[in-house]
GUTIKOL-992853 format. One record per residue (C-alpha): residue number from 1; residue in three letters; x, y, z. Coordinates in steps of 0.001 Angstrom, whole numbers, plus 500000, padded with zeros to 6 digits. Example, Ala and Ser with C-alpha at 12.3 -4.5 7.8 and 13.67 -1.06 7.14 Angstrom:
 resi resn      u      v      w
    1  ALA 512300 495500 507800
    2  SER 513670 498940 507140
This chain:
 resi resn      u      v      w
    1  UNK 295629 901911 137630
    2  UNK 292693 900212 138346
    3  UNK 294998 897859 140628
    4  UNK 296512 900540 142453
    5  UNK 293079 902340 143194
    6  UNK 292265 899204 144817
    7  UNK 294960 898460 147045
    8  UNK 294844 901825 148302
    9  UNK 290996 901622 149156
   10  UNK 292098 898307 151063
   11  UNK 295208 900269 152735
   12  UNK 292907 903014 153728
   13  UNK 290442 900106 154872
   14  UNK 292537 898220 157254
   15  UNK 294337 901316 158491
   16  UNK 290810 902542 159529
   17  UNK 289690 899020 161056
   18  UNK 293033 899883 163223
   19  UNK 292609 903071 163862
   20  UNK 288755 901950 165076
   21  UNK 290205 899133 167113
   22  UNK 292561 901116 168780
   23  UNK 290163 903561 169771
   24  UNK 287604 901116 170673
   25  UNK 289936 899369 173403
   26  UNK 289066 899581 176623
   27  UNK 291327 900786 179409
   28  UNK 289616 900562 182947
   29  UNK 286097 902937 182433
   30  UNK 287296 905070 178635
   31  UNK 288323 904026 174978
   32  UNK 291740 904389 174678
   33  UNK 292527 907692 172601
   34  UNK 295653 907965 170433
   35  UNK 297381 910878 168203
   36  UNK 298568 910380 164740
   37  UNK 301734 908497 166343
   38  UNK 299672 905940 167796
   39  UNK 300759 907288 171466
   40  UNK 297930 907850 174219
   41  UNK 296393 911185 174314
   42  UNK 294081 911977 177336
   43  UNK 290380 910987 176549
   44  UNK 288255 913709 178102
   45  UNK 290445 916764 176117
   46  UNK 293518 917251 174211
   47  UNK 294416 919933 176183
   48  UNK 296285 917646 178673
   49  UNK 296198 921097 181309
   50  UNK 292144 920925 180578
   51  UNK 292322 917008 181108
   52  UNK 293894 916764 184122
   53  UNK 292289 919348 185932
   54  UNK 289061 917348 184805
   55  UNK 290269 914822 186173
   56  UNK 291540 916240 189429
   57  UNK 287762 917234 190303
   58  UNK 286530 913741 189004
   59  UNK 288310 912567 192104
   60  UNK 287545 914703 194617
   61  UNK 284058 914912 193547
   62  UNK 283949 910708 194359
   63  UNK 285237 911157 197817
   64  UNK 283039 914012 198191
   65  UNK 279738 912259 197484
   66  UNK 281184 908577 198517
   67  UNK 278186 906610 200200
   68  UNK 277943 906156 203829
   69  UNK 278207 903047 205926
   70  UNK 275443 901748 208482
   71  UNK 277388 903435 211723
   72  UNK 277093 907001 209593
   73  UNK 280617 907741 208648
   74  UNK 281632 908093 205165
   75  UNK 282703 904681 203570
   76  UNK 286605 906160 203849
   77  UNK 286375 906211 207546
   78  UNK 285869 902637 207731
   79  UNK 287728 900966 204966
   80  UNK 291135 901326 202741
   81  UNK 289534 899479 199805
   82  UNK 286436 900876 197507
   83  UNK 283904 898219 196333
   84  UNK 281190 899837 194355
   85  UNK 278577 896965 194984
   86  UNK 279227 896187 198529
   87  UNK 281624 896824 202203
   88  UNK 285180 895729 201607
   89  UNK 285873 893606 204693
   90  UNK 289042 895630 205629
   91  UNK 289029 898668 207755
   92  UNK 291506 901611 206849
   93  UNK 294990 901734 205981
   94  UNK 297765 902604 207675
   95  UNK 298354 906027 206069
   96  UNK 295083 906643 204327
   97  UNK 294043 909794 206227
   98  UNK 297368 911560 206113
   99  UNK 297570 911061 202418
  100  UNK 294059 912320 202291
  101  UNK 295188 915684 204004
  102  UNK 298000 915486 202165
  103  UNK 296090 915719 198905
  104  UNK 293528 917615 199402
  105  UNK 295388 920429 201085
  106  UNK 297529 920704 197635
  107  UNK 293976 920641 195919
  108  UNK 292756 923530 197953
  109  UNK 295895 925614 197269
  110  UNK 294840 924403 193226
  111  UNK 291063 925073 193229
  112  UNK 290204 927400 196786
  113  UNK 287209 924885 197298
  114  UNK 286752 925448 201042
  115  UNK 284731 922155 200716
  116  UNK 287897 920681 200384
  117  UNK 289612 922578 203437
  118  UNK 286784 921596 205436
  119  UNK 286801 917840 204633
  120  UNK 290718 918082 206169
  121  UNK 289544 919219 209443
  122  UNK 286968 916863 209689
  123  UNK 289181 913520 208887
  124  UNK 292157 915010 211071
  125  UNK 289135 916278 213832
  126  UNK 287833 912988 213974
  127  UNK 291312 910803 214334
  128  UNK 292202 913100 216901
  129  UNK 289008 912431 219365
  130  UNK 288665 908771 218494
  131  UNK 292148 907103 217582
  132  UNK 294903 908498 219435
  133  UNK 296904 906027 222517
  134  UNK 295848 907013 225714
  135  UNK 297353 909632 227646
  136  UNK 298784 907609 230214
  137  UNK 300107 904508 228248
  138  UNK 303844 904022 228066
  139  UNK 303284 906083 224090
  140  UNK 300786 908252 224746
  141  UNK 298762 910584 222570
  142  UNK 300014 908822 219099
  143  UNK 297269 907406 216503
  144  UNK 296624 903612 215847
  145  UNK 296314 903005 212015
  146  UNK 293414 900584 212183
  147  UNK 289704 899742 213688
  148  UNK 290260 897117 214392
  149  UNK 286331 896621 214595
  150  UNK 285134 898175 211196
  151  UNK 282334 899797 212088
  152  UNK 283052 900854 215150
  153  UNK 284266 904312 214486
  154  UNK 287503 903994 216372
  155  UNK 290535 903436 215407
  156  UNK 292389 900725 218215
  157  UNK 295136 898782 216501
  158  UNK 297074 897302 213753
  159  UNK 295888 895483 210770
  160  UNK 298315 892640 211146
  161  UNK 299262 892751 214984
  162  UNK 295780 893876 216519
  163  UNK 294708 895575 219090
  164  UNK 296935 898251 221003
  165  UNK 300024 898210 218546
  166  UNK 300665 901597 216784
  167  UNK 302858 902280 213785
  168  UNK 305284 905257 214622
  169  UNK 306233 906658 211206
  170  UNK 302362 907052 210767
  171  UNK 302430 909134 213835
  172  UNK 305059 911315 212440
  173  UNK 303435 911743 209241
  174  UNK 299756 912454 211254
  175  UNK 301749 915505 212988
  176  UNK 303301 916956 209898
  177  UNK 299569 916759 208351
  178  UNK 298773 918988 211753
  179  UNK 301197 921489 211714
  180  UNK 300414 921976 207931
  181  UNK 296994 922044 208756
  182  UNK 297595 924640 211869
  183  UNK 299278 927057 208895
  184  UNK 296608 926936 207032
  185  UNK 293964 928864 209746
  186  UNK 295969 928547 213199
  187  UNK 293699 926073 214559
  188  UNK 295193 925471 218062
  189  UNK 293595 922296 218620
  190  UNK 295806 921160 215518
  191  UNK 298738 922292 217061
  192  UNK 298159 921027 220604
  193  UNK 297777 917435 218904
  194  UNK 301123 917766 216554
  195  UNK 303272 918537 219361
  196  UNK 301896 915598 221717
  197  UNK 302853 913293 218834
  198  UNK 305802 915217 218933
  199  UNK 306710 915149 222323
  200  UNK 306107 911160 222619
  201  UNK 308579 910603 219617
  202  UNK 311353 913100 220708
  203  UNK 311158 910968 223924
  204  UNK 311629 907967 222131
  205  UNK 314295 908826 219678
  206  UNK 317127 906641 219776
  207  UNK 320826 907017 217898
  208  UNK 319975 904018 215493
  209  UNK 322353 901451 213618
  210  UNK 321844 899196 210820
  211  UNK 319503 897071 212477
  212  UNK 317708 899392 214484
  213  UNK 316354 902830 213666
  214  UNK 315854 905917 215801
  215  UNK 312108 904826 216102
  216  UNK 311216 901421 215426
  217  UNK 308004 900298 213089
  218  UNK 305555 898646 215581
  219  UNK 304897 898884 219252
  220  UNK 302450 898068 221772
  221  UNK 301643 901216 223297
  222  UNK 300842 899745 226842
  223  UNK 304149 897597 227292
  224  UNK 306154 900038 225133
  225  UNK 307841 896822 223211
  226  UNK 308293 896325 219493
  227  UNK 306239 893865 217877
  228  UNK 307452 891362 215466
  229  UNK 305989 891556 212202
  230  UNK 304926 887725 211684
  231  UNK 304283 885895 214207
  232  UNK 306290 883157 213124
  233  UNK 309425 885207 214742
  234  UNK 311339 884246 211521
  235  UNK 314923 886003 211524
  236  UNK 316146 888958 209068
  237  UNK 319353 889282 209678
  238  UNK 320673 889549 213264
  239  UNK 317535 890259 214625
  240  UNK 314586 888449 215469
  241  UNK 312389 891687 216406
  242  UNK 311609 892844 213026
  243  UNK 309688 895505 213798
  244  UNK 312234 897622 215156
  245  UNK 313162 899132 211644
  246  UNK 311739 901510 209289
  247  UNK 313275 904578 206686
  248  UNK 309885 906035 206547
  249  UNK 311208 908841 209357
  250  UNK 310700 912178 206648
  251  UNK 307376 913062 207815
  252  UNK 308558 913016 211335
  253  UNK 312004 914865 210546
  254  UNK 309645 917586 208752
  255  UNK 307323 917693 211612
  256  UNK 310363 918518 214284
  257  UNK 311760 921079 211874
  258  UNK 308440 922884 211062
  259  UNK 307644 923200 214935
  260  UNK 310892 924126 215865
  261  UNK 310696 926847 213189
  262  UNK 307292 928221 214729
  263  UNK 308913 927849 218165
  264  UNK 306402 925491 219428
  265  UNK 306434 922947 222152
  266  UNK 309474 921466 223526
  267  UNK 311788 922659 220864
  268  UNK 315142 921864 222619
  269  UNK 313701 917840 222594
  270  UNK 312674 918335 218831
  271  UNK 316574 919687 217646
  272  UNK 317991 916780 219526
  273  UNK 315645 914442 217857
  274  UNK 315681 915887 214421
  275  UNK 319555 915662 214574
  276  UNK 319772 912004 215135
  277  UNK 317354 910997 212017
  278  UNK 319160 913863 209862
  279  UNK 322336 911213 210979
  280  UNK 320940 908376 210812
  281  UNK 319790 908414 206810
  282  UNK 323304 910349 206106
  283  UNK 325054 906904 207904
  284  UNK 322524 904173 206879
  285  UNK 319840 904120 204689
  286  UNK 321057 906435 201874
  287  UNK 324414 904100 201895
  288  UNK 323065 900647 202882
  289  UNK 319260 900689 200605
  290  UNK 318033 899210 203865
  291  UNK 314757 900645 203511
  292  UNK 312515 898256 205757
  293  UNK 309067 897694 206243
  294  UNK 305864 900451 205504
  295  UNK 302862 898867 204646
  296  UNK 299919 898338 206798
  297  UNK 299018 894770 205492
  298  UNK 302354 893417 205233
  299  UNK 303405 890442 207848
  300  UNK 306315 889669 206929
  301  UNK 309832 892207 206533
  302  UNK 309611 894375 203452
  303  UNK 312137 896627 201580
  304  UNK 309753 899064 200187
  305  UNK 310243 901031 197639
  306  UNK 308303 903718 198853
  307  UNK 310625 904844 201616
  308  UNK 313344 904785 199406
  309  UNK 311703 907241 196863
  310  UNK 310065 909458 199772
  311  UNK 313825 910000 201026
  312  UNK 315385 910804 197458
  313  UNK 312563 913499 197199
  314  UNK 313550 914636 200586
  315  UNK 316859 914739 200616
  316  UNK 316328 917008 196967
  317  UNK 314180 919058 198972
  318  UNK 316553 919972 201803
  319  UNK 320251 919535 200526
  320  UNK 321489 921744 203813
  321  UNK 321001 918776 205569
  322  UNK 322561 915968 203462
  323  UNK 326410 916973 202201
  324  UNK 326391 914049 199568
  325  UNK 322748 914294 198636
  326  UNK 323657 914305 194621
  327  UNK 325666 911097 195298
  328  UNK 322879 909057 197488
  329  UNK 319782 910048 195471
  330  UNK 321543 908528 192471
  331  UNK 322451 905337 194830
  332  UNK 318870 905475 195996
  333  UNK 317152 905530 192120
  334  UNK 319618 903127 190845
  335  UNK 318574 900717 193278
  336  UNK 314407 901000 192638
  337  UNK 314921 900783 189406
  338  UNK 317587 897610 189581
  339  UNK 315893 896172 192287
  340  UNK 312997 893450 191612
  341  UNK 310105 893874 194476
  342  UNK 306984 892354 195602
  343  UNK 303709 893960 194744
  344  UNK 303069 897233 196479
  345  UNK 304859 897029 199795
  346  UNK 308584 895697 197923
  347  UNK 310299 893213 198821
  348  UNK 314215 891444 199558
  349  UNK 315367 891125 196267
């Protein structure tokens, strides 16, 4: 008895030490927190709804009260990467303020903090008056995705390619953020900007093939030619100009549609456009998992995973448009997941 009493108490005793180790580990800032199964439970509640939504204001509350840099702007405004004890060295990424009106505009319709509403005006405001092509360049009125001078407050350029080179499916994606934005309180001045994006890409709209798509990646804005992606002008597959393919072409597909639908700006340019891409991904991407190049800080060609996913979700979304949508998502899924890729931006297998 006495023998069985005290292998028990030892049971108990290392089960506990686990237990404590377990829950003493460390993952990023919080102990990790497990259930009776030893499976990960959220650490601030079990409640997971009453975690999340803790969580959800954990983040916006650190963009809200993120520090300022020396030229006044919040920190976001002048870099992509956060460094709590001093200035990353980069300026912003490619996409960073779309996906920031992204987000917070499905956080306002979560929480109604007009705080949040606001902060979307002010990061779309502010791209508008001080990083959009000029007017008279060869594509005007479309936004450059870096500063290429940090603290400068404007945004000029491209990470990789410098000054005067614009990424067009970040264009597309700024003037969905605008219409959605123009919903939200009919701000005009959100509008006007959507559909000069708009009308500069319907221009430019081409029938695309497999190595070119109906917009290409980079351009210089002034000479209105594609930009390779390294300067090394190393080949991927017939063509030397890299830069004239991306699948990232959603946000601009969903931008033509929504202003066609509110029967702004040059709508009959908009259908014509819209019904190219709507071909294009039916003929190539969604059969060939030629996704191509999105990153910002990428110089070098790069099938990322991220276009591929955006497009599944997509084509999910709006089935009218995409007859074998059930067949290509599963193509599309089957690849990611088979499909070994570099870091963040992907990669040729």
């Amino acid at each position: 008895m006495l023998k069985k009493v005290t292998l028990f108490i030892l049971f108990v005793a290392f089960a506990t030490s686990n237990l404590f180790a377990q829950q003493g580990e460390i993952l990023i800032y919080h102990p990790i927190k497990t259930d009776k199964s030893g499976n990960i439970v959220p650490w601030y509640n079990n409640d997971p709804a009453i975690a999340y939504d803790h969580d959800l204001h954990i983040i916006w509350n650190f963009w809200w009260n993120m520090r300022r840099d020396m030229n006044g702007l919040p920190y976001y405004m002048n870099h992509q990467v956060w460094n709590k004890n001093f200035n990353d060295p980069r300026g912003v990424g490619g996409d960073q303020f779309m996906m920031a009106i992204s987000s917070w505009q499905l956080l306002y319709n979560y929480t109604g903090d007009e705080n949040m509403k606001e902060n979307m005006y002010f990061l779309a405001g502010y791209y508008l008056s001080h990083g959009l092509s000029p007017a008279n360049c060869k594509w005007p009125n479309i936004p450059f995705p870096y500063n290429t001078l940090i603290y400068s407050g404007i945004y000029d350029g491209d990470m990789r390619n410098g000054k005067d080179v614009a990424q067009l499916d970040k264009a597309g994606s700024l003037g969905q953020e605008l219409v959605h934005l123009y919903k939200v309180k009919g701000d005009t001045i959100m509008l006007a900007g959507a559909i000069k994006i708009a009308n500069t890409l319907a221009a430019n709209v081409k029938t695309g093939n497999n190595e070119h798509s109906p917009l290409p990646f980079k351009v210089n804005v002034f000479t209105g030619k594609t930009v390779l992606l390294n300067m090394t002008g190393k080949l991927y597959g017939n063509s030397k100009d890299t830069a004239c393919y991306t699948s990232n072409l959603t946000p601009t597909l969903q931008m033509f549609l929504d202003l066609i639908q509110l029967k702004k700006g040059n709508v009959a340019a908009y259908k014509i456009a819209a019904n190219k891409i709507i071909a294009w991904i039916n003929k190539y991407p969604s059969k060939t998992n030629k996704w191509g190049p999105f990153f910002e800080d990428v110089g070098e060609w790069s099938e990322t995973q991220i276009n591929a996913m955006t497009c599944a979700r997509y084509m999910m979304e709006h089935p009218q448009y995409f007859p074998e949508w059930k067949t290509d998502v599963k193509n599309i899924i089957n690849w990611v997941q088979g499909t070994k890729c570099l870091p963040c931006s992907g990669g040729k297998p």
